[in-house]
Backbone as a chain_set.jsonl record, in Angstrom:
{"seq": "XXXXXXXXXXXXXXXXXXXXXXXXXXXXXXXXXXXXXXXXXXXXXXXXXXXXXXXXXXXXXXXXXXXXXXXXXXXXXXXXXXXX", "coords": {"N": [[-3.787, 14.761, 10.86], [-3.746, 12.247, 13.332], [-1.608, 9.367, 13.702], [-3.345, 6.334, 13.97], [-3.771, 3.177, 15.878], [-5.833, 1.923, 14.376], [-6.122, 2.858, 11.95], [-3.298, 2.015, 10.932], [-4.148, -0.828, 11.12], [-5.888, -0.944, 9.271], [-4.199, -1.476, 7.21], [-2.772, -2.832, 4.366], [-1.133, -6.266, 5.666], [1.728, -6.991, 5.027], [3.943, -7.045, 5.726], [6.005, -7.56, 8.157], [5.621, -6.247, 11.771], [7.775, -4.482, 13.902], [10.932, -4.449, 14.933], [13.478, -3.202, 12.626], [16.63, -3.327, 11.157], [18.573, -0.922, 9.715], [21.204, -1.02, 6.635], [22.954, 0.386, 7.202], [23.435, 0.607, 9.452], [21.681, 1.637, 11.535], [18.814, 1.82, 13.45], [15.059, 1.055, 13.276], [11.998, 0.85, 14.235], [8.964, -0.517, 12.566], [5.661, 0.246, 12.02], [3.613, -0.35, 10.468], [2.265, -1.061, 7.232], [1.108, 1.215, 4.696], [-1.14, 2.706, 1.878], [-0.614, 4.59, -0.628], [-2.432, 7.321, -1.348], [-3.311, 8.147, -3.959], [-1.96, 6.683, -6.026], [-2.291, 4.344, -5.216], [0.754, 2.519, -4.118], [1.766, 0.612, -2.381], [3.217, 1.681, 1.133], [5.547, 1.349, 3.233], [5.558, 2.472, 6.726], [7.047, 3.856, 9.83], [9.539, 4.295, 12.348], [12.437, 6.161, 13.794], [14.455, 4.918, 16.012], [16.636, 6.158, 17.231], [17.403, 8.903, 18.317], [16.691, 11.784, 16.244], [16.129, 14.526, 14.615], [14.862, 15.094, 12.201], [12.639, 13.722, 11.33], [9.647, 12.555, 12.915], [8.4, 10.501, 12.086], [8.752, 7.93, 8.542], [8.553, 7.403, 5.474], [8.686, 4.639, 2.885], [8.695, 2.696, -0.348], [7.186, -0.167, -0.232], [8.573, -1.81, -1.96], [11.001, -1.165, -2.097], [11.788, -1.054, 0.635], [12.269, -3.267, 1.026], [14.112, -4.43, -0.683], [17.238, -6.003, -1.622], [20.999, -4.352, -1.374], [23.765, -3.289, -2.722], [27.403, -4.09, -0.89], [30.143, -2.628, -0.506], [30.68, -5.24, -1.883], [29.216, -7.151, -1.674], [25.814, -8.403, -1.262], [23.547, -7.581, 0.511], [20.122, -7.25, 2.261], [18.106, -4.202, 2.375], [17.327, -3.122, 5.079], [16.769, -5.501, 7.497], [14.385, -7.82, 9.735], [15.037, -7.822, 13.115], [13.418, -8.22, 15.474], [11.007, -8.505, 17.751]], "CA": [[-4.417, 13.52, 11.24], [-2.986, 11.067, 13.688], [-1.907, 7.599, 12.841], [-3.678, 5.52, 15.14], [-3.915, 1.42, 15.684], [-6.865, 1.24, 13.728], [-5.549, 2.978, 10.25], [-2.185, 1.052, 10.703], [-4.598, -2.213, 10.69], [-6.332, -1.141, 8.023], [-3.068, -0.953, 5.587], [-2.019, -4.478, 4.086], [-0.372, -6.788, 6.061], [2.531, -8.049, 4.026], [5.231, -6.715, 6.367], [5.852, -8.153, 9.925], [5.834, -5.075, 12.317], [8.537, -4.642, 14.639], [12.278, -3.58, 15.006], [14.599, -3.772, 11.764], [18.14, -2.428, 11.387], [19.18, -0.319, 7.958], [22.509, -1.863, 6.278], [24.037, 1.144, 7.756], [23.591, 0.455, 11.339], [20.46, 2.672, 12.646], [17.467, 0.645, 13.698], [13.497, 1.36, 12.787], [10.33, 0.276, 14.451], [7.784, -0.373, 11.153], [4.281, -0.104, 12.736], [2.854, -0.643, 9.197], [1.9, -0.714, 5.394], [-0.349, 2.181, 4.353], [-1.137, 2.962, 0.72], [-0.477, 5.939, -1.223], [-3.822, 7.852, -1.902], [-3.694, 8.415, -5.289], [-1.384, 5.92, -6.825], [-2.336, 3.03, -4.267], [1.525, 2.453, -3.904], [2.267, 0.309, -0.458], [4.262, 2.613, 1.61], [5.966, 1.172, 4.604], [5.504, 3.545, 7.825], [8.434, 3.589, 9.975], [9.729, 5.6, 13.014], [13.575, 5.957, 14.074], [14.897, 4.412, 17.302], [17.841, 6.392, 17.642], [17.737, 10.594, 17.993], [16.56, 11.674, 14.695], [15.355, 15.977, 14.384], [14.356, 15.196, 10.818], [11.192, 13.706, 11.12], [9.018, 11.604, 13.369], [8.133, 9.406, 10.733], [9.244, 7.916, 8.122], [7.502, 6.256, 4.765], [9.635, 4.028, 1.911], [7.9, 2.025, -0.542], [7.937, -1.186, -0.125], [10.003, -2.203, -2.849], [12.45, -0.646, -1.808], [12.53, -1.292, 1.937], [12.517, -5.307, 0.82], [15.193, -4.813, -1.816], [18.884, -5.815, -1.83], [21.521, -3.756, -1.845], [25.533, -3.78, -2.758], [28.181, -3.211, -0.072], [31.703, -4.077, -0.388], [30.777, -6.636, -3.045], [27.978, -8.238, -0.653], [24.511, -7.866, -1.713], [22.193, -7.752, 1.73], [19.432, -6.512, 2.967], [18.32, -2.849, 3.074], [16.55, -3.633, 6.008], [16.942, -6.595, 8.371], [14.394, -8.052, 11.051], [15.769, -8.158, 14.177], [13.145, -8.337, 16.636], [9.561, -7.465, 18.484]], "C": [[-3.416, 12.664, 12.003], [-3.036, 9.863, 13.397], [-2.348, 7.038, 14.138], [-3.567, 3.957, 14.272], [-5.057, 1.063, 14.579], [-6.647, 1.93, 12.156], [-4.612, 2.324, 9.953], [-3.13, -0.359, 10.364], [-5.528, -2.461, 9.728], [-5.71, -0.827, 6.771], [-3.307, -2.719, 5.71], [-1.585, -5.085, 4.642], [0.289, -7.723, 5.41], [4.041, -7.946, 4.223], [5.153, -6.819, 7.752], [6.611, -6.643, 10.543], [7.173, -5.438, 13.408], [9.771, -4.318, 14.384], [13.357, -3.851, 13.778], [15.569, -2.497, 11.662], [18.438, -2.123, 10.031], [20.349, -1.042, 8.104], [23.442, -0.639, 6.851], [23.929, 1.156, 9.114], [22.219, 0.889, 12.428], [19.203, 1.125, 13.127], [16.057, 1.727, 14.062], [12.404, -0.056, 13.782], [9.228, 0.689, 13.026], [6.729, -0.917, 12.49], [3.414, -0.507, 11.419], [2.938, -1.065, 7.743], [1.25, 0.082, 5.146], [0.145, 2.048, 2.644], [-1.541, 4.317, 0.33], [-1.699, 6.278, -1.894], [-4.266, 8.026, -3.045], [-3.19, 7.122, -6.353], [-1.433, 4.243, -6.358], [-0.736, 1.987, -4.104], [1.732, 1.823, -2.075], [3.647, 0.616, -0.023], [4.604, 1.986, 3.024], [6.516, 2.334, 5.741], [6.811, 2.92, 9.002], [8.96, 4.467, 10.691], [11.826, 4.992, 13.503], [13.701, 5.591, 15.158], [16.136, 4.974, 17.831], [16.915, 8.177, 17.613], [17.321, 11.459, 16.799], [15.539, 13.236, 14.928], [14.649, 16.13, 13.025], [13.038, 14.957, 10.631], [11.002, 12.797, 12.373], [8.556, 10.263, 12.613], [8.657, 9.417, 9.545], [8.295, 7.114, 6.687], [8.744, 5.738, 3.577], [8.103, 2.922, 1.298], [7.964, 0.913, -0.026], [8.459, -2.039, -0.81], [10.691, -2.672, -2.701], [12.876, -0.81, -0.631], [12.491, -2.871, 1.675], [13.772, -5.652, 0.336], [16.514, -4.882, -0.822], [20.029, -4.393, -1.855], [23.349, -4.568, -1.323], [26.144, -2.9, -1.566], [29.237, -3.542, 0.206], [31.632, -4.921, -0.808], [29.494, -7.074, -2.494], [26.777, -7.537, -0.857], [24.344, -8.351, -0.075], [21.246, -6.901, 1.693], [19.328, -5.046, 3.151], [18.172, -2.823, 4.601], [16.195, -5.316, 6.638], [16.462, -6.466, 9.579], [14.916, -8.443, 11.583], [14.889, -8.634, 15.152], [11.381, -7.521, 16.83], [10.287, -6.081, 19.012]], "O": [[-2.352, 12.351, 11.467], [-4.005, 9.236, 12.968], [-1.785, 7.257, 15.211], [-3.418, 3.6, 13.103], [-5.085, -0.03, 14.014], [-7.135, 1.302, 11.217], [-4.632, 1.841, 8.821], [-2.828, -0.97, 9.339], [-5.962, -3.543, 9.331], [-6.136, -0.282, 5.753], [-3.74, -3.486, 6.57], [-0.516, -4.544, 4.358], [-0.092, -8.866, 5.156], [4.984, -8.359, 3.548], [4.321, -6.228, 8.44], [7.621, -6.075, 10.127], [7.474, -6.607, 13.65], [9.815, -3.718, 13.31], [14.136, -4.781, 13.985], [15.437, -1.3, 11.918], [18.555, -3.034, 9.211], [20.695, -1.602, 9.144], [24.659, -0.81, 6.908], [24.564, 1.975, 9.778], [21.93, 0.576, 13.583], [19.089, -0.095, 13.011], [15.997, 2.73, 14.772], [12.282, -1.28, 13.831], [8.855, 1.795, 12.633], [6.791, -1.782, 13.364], [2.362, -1.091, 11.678], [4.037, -1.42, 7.317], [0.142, -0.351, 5.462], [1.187, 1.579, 2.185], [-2.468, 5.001, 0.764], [-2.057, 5.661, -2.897], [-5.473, 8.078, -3.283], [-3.885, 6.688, -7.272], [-0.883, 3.271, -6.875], [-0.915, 0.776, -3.975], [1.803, 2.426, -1.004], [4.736, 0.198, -0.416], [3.806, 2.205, 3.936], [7.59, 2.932, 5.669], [7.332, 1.806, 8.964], [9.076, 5.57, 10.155], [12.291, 3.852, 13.502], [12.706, 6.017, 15.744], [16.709, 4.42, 18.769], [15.938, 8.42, 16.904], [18.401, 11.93, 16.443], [14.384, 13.14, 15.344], [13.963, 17.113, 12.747], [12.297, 15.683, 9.968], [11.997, 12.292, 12.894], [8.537, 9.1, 13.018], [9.093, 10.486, 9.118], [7.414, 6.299, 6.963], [9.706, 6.491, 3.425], [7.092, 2.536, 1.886], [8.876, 0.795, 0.792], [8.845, -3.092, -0.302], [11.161, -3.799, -2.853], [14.09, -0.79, -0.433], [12.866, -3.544, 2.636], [14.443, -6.643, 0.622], [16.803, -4.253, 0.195], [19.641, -3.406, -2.48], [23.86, -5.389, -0.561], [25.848, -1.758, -1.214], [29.533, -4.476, 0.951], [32.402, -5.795, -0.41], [28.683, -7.38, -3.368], [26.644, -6.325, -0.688], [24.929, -9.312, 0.426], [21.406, -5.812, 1.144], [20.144, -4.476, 3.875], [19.135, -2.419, 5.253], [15.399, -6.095, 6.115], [16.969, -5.785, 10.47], [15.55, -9.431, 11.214], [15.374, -9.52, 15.855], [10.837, -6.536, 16.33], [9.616, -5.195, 19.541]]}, "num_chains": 1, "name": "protein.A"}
Protein backbone atom coordinates (compact mmCIF):
# COMPACT_ATOMS: atom_id res chain seq x y z
CA UNK A 1 0.00 0.00 0.00
CA UNK A 2 1.22 3.48 -0.66
CA UNK A 3 1.17 6.26 1.84
CA UNK A 4 -0.56 8.91 0.19
CA UNK A 5 -1.73 12.71 1.36
CA UNK A 6 -4.96 11.55 2.23
CA UNK A 7 -3.98 8.58 4.89
CA UNK A 8 -1.21 10.93 6.31
CA UNK A 9 -4.33 13.45 6.95
CA UNK A 10 -6.24 11.02 8.28
CA UNK A 11 -3.61 10.16 11.27
CA UNK A 12 -3.83 12.67 14.34
CA UNK A 13 -2.47 15.84 14.09
CA UNK A 14 -0.47 16.38 17.23
CA UNK A 15 2.91 16.68 15.48
CA UNK A 16 3.85 19.69 13.21
CA UNK A 17 5.12 18.12 9.87
CA UNK A 18 8.26 19.20 8.50
CA UNK A 19 12.14 18.96 8.87
CA UNK A 20 13.62 17.92 12.43
CA UNK A 21 17.23 17.05 13.25
CA UNK A 22 18.05 13.74 15.64
CA UNK A 23 20.45 14.75 18.72
CA UNK A 24 22.97 13.03 16.66
CA UNK A 25 23.11 15.25 13.73
CA UNK A 26 20.99 13.50 10.75
CA UNK A 27 17.86 15.36 9.79
CA UNK A 28 14.11 13.77 9.09
CA UNK A 29 11.18 15.07 7.16
CA UNK A 30 7.93 13.74 9.50
CA UNK A 31 5.02 13.77 6.98
CA UNK A 32 2.80 12.39 9.81
CA UNK A 33 1.11 10.54 12.82
CA UNK A 34 -0.49 7.22 11.84
CA UNK A 35 -1.78 4.72 14.40
CA UNK A 36 -0.79 1.30 15.03
CA UNK A 37 -3.59 -1.14 13.82
CA UNK A 38 -4.02 -3.20 16.53
CA UNK A 39 -2.80 -1.43 19.58
CA UNK A 40 -3.91 2.16 18.30
CA UNK A 41 -0.34 3.36 19.38
CA UNK A 42 0.51 6.95 17.54
CA UNK A 43 3.42 6.18 15.40
CA UNK A 44 5.27 9.07 13.94
CA UNK A 45 6.10 8.45 10.05
CA UNK A 46 9.32 9.82 9.06
CA UNK A 47 11.69 9.66 6.00
CA UNK A 48 15.63 10.37 6.10
CA UNK A 49 17.14 13.41 4.36
CA UNK A 50 20.50 12.25 4.13
CA UNK A 51 21.55 8.73 2.05
CA UNK A 52 20.04 6.08 4.08
CA UNK A 53 19.95 2.02 2.20
CA UNK A 54 18.07 0.89 5.29
CA UNK A 55 14.76 1.90 4.70
CA UNK A 56 12.63 4.49 2.99
CA UNK A 57 10.69 5.06 5.90
CA UNK A 58 10.82 5.28 9.10
CA UNK A 59 8.06 4.92 12.15
CA UNK A 60 8.91 5.81 16.17
CA UNK A 61 6.26 6.17 18.58
CA UNK A 62 5.55 9.18 19.57
CA UNK A 63 6.68 9.07 22.95
CA UNK A 64 9.61 8.53 22.14
CA UNK A 65 10.29 10.86 19.22
CA UNK A 66 9.01 13.84 21.84
CA UNK A 67 11.13 12.53 24.70
CA UNK A 68 14.35 13.90 26.24
CA UNK A 69 17.37 12.46 26.18
CA UNK A 70 20.96 12.60 28.18
CA UNK A 71 24.16 13.72 26.43
CA UNK A 72 27.20 14.81 28.12
CA UNK A 73 25.12 15.67 31.18
CA UNK A 74 22.56 17.81 28.96
CA UNK A 75 19.16 16.51 28.67
CA UNK A 76 17.71 17.71 24.97
CA UNK A 77 15.67 16.84 22.57
CA UNK A 78 15.59 13.54 20.62
CA UNK A 79 14.31 15.36 17.90
CA UNK A 80 14.41 19.11 17.22
CA UNK A 81 12.18 21.29 14.75
CA UNK A 82 14.09 23.04 12.53
CA UNK A 83 12.07 23.99 9.70
CA UNK A 84 9.29 23.61 6.68
Amino acid sequence: MEITPILLMMATEVLRKGIYEHYKGERYRVLGVAKHSETLEELVVYVPLYKNETSMFWVRPLSMFREEVEVDGVRRQRFAYVGK
